[in-house]
C-alpha positions as CSV (number, residue, x, y, z in Angstrom):
1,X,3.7,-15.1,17.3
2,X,4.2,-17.7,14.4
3,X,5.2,-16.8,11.3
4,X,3.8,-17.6,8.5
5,X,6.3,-19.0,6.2
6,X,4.6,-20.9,3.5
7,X,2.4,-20.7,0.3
8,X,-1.3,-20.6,0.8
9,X,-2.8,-23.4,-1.5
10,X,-6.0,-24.6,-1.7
11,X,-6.9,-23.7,2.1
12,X,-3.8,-24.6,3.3
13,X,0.2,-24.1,4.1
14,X,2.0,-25.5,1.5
15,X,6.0,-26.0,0.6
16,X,7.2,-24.4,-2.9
17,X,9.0,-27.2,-4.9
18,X,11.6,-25.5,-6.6
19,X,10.9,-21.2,-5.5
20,X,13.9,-19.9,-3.5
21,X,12.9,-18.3,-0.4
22,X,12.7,-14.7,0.3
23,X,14.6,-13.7,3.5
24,X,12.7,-10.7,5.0
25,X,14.5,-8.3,6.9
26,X,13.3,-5.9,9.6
27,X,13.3,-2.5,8.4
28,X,13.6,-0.6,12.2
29,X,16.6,-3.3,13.7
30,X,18.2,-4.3,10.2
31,X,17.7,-8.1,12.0
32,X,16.6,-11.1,9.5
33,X,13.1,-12.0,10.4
34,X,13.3,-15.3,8.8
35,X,12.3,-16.8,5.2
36,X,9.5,-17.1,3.4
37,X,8.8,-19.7,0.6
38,X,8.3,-18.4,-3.2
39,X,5.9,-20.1,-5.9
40,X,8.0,-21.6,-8.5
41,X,6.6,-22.1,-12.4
42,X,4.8,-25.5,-11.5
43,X,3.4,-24.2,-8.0
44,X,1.8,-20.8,-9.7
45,X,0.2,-23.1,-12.4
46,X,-1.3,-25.7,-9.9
47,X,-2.4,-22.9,-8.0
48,X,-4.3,-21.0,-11.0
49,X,-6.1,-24.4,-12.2
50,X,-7.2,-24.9,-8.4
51,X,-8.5,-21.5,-8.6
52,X,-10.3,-22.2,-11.8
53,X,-11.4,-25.4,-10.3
54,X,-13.2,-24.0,-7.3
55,X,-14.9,-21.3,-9.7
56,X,-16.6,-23.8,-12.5
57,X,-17.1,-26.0,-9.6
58,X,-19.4,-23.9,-7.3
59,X,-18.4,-20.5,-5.9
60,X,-19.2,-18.3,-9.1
61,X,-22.7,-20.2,-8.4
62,X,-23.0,-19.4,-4.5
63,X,-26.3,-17.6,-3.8
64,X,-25.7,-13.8,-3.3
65,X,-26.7,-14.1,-0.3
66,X,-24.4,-16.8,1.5
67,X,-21.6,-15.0,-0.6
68,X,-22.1,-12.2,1.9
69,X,-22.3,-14.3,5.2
70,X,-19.2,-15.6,4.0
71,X,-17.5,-12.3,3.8
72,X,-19.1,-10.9,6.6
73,X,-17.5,-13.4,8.7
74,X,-14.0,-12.9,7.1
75,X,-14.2,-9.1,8.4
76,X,-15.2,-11.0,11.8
77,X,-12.4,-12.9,12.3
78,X,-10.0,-9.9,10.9
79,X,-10.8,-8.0,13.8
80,X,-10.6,-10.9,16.1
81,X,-6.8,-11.3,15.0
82,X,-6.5,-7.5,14.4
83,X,-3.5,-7.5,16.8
84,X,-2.0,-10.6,15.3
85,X,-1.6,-9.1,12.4
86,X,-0.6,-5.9,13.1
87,X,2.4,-6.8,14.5
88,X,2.9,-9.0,11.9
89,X,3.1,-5.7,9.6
90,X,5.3,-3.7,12.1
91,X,7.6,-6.4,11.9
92,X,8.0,-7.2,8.4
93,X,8.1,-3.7,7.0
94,X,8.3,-1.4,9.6
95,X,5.0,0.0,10.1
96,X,4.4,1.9,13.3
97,X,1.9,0.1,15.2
98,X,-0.9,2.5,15.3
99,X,-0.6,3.2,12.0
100,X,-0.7,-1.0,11.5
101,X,-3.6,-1.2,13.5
102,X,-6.0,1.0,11.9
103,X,-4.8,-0.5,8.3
104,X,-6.3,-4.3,9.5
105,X,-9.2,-2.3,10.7
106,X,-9.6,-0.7,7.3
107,X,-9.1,-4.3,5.9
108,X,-12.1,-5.8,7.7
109,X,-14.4,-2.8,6.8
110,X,-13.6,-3.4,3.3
111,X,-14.5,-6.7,3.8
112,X,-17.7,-5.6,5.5
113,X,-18.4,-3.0,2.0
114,X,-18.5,-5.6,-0.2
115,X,-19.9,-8.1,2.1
116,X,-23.2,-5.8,1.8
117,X,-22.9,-4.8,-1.2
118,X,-23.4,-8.4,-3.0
119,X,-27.3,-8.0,-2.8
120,X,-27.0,-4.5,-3.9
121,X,-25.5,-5.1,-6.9
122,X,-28.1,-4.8,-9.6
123,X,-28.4,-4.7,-13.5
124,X,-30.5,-3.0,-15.5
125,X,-33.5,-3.6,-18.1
126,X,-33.8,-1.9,-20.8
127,X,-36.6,-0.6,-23.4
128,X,-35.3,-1.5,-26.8
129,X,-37.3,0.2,-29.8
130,X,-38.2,-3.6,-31.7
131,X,-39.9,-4.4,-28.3
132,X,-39.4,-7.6,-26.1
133,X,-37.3,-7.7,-22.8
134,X,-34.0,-6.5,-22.4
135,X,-31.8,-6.9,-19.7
136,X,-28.3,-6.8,-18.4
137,X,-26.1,-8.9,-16.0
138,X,-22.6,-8.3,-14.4
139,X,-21.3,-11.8,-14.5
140,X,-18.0,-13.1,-12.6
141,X,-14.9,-13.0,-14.9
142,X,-13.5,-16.3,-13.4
143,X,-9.9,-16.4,-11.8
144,X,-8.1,-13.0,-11.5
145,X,-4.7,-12.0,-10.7
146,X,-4.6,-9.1,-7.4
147,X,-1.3,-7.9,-7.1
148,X,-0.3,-5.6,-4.3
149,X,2.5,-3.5,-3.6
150,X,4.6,-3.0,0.2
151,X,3.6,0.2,1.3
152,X,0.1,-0.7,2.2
153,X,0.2,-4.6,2.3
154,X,-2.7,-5.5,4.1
155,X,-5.3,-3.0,3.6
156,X,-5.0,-2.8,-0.7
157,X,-4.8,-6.9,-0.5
158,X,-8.1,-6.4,0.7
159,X,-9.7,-3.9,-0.9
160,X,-8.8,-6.2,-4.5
161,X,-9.3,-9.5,-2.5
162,X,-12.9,-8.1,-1.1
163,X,-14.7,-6.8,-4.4
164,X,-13.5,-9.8,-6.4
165,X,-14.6,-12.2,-4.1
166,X,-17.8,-10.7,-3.9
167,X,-18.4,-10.8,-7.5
168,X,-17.7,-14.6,-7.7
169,X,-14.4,-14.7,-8.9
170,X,-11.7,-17.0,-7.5
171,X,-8.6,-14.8,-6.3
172,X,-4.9,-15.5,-7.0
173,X,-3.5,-12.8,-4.6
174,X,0.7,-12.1,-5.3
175,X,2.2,-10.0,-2.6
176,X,5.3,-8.1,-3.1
177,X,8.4,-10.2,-2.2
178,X,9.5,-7.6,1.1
179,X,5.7,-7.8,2.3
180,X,4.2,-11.3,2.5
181,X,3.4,-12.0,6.3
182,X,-0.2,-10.4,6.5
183,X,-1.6,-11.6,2.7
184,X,-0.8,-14.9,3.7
185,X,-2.6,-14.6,7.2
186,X,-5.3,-13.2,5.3
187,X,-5.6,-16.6,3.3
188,X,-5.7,-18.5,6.4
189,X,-7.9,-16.4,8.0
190,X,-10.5,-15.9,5.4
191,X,-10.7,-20.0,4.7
192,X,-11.1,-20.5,8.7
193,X,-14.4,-17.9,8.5
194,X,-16.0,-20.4,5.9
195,X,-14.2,-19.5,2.0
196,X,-14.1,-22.7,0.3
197,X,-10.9,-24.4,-0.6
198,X,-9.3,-22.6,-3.9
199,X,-11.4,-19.5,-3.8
200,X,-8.3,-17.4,-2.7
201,X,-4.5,-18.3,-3.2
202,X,-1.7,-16.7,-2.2
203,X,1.6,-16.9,-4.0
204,X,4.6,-14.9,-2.3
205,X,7.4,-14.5,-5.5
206,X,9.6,-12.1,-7.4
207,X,7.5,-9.8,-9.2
208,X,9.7,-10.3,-12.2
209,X,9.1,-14.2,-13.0
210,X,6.1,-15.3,-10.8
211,X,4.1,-12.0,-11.5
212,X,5.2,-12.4,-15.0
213,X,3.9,-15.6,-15.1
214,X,0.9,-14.9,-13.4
215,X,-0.1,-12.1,-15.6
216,X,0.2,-14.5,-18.9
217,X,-1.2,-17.2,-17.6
218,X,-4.2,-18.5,-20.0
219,X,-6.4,-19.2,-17.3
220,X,-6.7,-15.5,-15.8
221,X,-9.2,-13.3,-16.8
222,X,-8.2,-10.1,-15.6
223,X,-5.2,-8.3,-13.3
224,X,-5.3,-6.1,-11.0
225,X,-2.2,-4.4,-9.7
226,X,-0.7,-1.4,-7.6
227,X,2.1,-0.3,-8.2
228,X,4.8,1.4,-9.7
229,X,4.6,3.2,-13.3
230,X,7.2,1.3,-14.8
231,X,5.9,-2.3,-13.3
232,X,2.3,-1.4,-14.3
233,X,3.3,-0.3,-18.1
234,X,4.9,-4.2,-18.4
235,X,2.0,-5.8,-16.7
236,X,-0.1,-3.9,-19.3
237,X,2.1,-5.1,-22.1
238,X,2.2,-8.5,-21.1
239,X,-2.2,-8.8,-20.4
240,X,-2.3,-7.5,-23.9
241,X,-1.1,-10.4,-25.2
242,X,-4.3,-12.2,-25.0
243,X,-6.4,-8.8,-24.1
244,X,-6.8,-9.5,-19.9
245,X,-8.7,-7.2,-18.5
246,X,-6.3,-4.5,-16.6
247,X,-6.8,-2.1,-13.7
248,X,-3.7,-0.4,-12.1
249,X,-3.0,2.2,-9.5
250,X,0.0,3.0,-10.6
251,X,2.9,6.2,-9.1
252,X,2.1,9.7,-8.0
253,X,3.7,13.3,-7.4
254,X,0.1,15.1,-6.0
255,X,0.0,18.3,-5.1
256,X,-1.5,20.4,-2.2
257,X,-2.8,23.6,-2.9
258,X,-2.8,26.3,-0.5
259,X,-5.0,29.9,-1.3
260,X,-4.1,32.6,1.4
261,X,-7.7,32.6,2.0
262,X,-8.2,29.1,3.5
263,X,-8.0,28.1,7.3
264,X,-4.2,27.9,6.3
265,X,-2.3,28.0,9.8
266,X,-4.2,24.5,10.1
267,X,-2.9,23.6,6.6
268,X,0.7,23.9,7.5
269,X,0.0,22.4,11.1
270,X,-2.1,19.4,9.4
271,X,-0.1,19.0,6.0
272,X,3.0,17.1,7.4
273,X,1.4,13.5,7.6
274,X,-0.1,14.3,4.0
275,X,3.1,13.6,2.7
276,X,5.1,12.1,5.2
277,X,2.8,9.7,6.9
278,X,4.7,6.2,6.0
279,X,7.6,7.9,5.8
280,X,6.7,8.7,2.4
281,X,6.6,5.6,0.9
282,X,2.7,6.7,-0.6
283,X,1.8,7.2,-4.6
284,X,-1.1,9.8,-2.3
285,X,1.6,11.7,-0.8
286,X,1.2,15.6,-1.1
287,X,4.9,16.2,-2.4
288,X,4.6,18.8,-4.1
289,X,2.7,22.5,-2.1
290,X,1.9,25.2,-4.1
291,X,1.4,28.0,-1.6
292,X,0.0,31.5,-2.3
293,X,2.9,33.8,-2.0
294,X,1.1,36.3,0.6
295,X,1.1,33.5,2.9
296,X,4.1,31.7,1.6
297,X,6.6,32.9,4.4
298,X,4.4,32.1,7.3
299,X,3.3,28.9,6.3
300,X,6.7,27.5,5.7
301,X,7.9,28.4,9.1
302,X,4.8,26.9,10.5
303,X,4.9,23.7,8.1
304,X,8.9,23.1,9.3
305,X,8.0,24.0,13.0
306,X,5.2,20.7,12.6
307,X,7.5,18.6,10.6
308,X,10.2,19.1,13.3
309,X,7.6,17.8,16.3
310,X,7.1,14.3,14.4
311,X,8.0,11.2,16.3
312,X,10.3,9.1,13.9
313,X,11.3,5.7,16.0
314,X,10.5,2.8,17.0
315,X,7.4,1.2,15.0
316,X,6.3,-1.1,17.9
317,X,5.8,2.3,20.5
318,X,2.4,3.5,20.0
319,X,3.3,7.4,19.7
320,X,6.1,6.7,16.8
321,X,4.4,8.8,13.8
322,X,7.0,7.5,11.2
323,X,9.1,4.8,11.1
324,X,12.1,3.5,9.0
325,X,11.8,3.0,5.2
326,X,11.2,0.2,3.9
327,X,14.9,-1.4,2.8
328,X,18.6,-0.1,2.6
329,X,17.7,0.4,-1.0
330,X,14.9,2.1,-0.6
331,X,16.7,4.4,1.9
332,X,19.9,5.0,-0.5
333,X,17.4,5.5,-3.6
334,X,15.9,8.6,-2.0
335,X,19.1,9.7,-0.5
336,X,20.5,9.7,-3.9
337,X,17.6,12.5,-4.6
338,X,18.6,14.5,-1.9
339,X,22.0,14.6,-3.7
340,X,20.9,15.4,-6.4
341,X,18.5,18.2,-5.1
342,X,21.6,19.5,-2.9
343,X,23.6,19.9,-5.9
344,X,21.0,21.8,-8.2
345,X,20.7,24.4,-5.4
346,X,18.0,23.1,-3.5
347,X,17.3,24.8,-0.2
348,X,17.1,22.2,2.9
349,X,14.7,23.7,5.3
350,X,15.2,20.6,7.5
351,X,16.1,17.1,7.4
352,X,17.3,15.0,4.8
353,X,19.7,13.1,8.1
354,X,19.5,9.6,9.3
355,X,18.2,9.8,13.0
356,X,19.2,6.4,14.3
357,X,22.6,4.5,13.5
358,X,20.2,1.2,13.1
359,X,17.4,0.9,11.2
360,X,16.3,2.3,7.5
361,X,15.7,5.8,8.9
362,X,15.4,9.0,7.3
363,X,14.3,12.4,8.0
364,X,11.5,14.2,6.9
365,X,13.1,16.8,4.4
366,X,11.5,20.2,3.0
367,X,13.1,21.2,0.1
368,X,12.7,24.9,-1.6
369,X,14.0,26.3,-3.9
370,X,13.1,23.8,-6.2
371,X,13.6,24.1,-9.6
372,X,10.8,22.6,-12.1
373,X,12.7,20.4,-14.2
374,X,14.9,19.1,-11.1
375,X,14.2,15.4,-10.3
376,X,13.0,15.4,-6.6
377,X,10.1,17.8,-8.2
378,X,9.1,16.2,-11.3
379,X,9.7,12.5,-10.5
380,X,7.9,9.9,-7.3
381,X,10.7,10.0,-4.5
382,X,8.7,7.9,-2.5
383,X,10.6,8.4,0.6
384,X,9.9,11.5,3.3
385,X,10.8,14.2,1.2
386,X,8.4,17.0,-0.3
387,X,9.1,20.4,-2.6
388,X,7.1,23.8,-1.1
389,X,6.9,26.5,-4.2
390,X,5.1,29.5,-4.1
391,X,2.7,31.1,-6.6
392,X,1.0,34.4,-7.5
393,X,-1.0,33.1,-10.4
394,X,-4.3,30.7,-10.3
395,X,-4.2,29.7,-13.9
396,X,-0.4,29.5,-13.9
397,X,-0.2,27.4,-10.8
398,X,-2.7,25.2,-12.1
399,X,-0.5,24.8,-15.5
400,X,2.4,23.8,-13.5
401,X,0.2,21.5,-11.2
402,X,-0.5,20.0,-14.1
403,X,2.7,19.6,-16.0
404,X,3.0,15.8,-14.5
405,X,2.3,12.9,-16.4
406,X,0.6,11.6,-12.9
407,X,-2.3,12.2,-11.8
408,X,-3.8,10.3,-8.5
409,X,-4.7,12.7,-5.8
410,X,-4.2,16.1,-4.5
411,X,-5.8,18.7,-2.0
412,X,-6.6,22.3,-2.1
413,X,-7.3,24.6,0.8
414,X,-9.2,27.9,0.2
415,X,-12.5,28.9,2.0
416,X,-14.1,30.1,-1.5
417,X,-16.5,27.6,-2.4
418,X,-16.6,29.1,-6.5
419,X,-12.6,28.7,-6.3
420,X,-13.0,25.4,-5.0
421,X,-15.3,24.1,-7.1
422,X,-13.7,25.7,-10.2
423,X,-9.9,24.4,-9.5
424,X,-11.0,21.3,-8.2
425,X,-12.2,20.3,-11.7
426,X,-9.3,21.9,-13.5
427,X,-6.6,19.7,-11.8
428,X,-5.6,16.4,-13.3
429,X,-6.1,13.5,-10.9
430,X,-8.7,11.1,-9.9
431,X,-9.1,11.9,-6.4
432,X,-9.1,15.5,-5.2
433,X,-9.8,16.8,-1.3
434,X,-11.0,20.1,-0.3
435,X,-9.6,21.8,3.0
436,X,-8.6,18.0,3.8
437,X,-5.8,15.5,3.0
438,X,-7.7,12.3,2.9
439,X,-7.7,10.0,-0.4
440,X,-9.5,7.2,0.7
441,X,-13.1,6.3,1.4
442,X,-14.3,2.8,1.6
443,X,-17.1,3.7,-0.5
444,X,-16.3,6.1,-2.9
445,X,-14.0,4.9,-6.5
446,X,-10.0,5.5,-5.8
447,X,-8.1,5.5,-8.8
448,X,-6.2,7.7,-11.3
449,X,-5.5,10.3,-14.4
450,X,-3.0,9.6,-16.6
451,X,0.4,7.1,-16.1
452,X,-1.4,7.0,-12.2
453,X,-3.0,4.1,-13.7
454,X,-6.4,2.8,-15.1
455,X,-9.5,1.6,-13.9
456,X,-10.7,1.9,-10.1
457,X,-10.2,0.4,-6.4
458,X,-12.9,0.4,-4.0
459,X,-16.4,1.8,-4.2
460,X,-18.7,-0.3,-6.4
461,X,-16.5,0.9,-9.2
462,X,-14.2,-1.9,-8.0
463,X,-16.9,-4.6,-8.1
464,X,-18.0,-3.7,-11.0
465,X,-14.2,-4.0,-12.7
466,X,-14.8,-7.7,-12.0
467,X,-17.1,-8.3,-13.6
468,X,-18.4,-8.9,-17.5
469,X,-21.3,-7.1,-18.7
470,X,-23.6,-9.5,-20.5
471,X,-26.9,-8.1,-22.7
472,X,-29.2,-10.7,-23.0
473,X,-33.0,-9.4,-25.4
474,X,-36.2,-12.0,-24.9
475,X,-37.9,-11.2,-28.6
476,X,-41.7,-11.0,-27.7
């Protein structure tokens, strides 16, 4: 398996002139992988004007139609490669295979989404009281900026990459410096299914100089990023400047919500992966439990019991559930939690050991005991580690639910349809579950309340963040 080690320019590999290169490490054998070429000042700007190039010079202007054969074919060829680039994920960041798998499959149905959505996306006409015709259109912005975080390389490249695409805009796509292998696969592969030359760059570089200089760059319209609080309150500062367009998916502490009244035996048996599932490194991760105390005992003992079963190993055997985290200093920066959380009192229920004397790997920890101001409950760990609490109060629960300042997803289990309805609406985050842990649907807006960011992936939402909204009235 080659890897690919180059910037993707202008439908092809290309050398950086002056970018250092990024040596990549692999997360489950701590072994270099090899290095991979960074945009420099004068590469990112050659790239961006190609990208504007290939806009004014046809692809805003491709027929709706042959937009979507194009696409269509790029989820094609994704699945024809789908193995390729799994591995390529397993090795670069450690993601167990299965779990690799189904994210390139969730990159080509994205692709498919959009692909069938570009002759479903309509405007509207109007009635205007002075009479005449009125009507709207949702124009192409030109180039945009998609910047994508590690935890989830391949599948959020796409889901920014698809919609923008299929809107007409050109695509300058910036992976995050530890997680470049599949974004630039996906350049090669999407050019080889029939996307012009230009339409979609990708730039490998630090975040703080070459996604700094993308964001300011005169020629981009608008940026799209995921990922942490702190990186998407700069990005927002910086698009400002010249008032880009922004939309950012930004941190997490989501809660799950247990009522004694729910189907909770499956809850605890179920709820494990909903906040360990990539070893924690997701802003959707359930980390913090509210149980209802009637239940509170048992579910504990059942939720530890499950946690306890997980398979945390080698990411290239296909029954490994969790694999290592992402870096050493990802690893020491939630061990430095668990310190933290040891020495406030916390209660370890289990974990919180390194399994394997090679590789980034940590154990799934349950804290309790937890107070509310204590860091490992108020602030994104980001590593396999989650807070259980139990409550006696609706409306009180709810308060402390809600005393975050994120707000991206959640779930709540109770078998009371008004309850469910009724706290469902109360809690503070853009993507809520019921009697379920899932966060993502192709086709349905993903996105966040608060510092969890602005604006919305996936969906038409998405497409429609890519585009301008133009009024145009024909007087009569």
């Amino acid at each position: 398996m080659k890897i690919p080690n180059q910037l993707f320019i202008d439908g092809a590999f290309r050398d950086s002139a002056k970018g250092r290169p990024t040596t990549l490490i692999n997360p489950a054998t701590e072994e270099v992988n090899g290095e991979v070429a960074a945009a420099d000042a004068g590469t990112l700007n050659a790239a961006v004007e190609s990208a504007q190039h290939a806009w004014e010079s046809g692809w805003r202007d491709v027929a709706p139609g042959k937009r979507g054969e194009i696409l269509f074919n790029v989820a094609r060829v994704l699945r024809e490669n789908l193995e390729e680039l799994s591995q390529l994920e397993r090795l670069n960041i450690g993601k167990p295979i299965s779990d690799a798998r189904d994210e390139i499959g969730l990159g080509a149905r994205v692709f498919e989404f959009y692909a069938g959505g570009i002759t479903k996306f309509y405007g509207q006409t109007i009635p205007v009281a002075r009479g005449g015709f009125d009507f709207t259109l949702r124009q192409p912005m030109g180039v945009v900026a998609c910047i994508v975080p590690w935890n989830f390389p391949f599948p959020i490249a796409s889901w920014k990459a698809a919609p923008a695409l299929a809107a007409g805009n050109c695509v300058i796509l910036k992976p995050a410096s530890l997680s470049p292998l599949t974004a630039l696969k996906l350049g090669e592969l999407a050019h080889a299914a029939g996307l012009p030359p230009g339409v979609l760059q990708v730039v490998p570089g630090p975040g703080g100089a070459i996604g700094e200089a993308l964001i300011t760059h005169p020629l981009i319209r608008k940026v799209s990023l995921t990922g942490s609080t702190e990186v998407g309150r700069r990005a927002m500062e910086l698009a400002a400047r010249d008032f880009k367009r922004v939309s950012l998916e930004l941190g997490g502490k989501s809660p799950n919500i247990v009522f004694a009244d729910a189907d909770w035996e499956v809850a605890a048996e179920t709820s494990p992966m909903s906040v360990f599932a990539n070893t924690g490194q997701d802003c959707c991760a359930r980390s913090r439990m509210f149980i209802e105390r009637g239940i509170y005992e048992p579910f504990v003992e059942k939720f530890v019991a499950a946690t306890k079963k997980l398979i945390v190993g080698d990411p290239s055997k296909a029954e490994t559930q969790l694999g290592p985290l992402v870096s050493a200093g990802q690893r020491t920066t939630v061990e430095q939690f668990l310190a933290d959380a040891k020495a406030q009192g916390s209660r370890f229920a289990c974990g919180g050991a390194r399994p394997h004397p090679k590789g980034f790997y940590l154990e799934p920890t349950v804290l309790l005991d937890v107070a509310k101001q204590d860091r490992c409950w108020r602030d994104e760990i980001f590593g396999p580690v989650v807070c259980i609490t139990p409550f006696d109060n609706e409306d009180q629960m709810l308060r402390e639910v809600n005393d975050s300042p994120y707000g991206l997803s959640g779930s709540l289990w109770t078998n009371d349809l008004r309850r469910a309805l009724r706290v469902a609406r109360r809690v503070e985050s853009g993507v809520i579950s019921i009697n379920s842990h899932s966060s993502v649907h192709v086709e349905a807006p993903f996105g966040g309340f608060k510092q969890s960011g602005i604006g919305r992936d996936l969906g038409m939402a998405a497409m429609e963040g890519y585009t301008e909204l133009k009024n145009i009235y024909v007087a009569p």
